[in-house]
N, C-alpha and C positions, 0 to 999 in steps of 0.2 A: 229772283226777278218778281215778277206777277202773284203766284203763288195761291191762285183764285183758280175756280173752277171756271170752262170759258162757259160764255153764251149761259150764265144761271138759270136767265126767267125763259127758255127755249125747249122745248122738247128734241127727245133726237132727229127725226122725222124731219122736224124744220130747220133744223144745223144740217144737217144730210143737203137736205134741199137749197139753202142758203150757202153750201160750199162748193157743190158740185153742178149749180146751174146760175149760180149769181156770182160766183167767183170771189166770196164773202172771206174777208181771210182777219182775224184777230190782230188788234194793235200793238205792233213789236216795243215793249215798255222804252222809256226814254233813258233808262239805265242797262239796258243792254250791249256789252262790249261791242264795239263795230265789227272784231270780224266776226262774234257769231250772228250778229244782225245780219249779216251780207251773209252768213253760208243758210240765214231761214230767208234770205229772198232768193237765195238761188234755187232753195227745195222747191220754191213756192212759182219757178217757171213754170207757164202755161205748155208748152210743146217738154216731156218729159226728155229726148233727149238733151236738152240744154239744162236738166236739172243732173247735180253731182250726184257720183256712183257711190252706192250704198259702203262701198269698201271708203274711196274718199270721207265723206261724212263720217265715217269710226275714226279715222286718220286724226282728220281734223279735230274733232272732239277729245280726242287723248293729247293732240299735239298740246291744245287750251290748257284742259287737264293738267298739263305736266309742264307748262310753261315754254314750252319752246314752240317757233316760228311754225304758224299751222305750212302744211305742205300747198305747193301751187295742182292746181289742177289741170295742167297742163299734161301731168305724169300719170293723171288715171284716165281710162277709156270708160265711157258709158255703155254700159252692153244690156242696159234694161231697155231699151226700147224697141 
């Protein structure tokens, strides 16, 4: 994908501040498959229960991995919040 470091000309200090108070979030590249586009907008909900369970996300990510039909989220409970 991208394969760039983000935010180059930025210090930490100001990505810190830029993500966690401006809600600054990096542009999902235009070659991005869709569903891993949609499982980084999902991490990226504001109210953390509405973001996927850490367990989901591994799921996901091997289902891509391995070629078959990522799983529905239906079937994991979010217990991080």
């Amino acid at each position: 994908m991208a394969r760039s470091e983000p935010y180059p000309d930025q210090d930490p200090l100001s990505v810190a501040f830029m993500v966690g108070n401006e809600g600054s979030k990096l542009e999902i590249p235009a070659n991005c498959p869709p569903p891993l586009r949609q499982l980084i907008l999902a991490c990226w909900e504001i109210n953390p229960s509405d973001r996927p369970s850490t367990e989901y996300v591994a799921d996901f990510l091997r289902a891509l991995e391995t070629g078959v039909p990522p799983p529905s989220r239906a079937n994991y409970v979010n217990t991080t919040s």
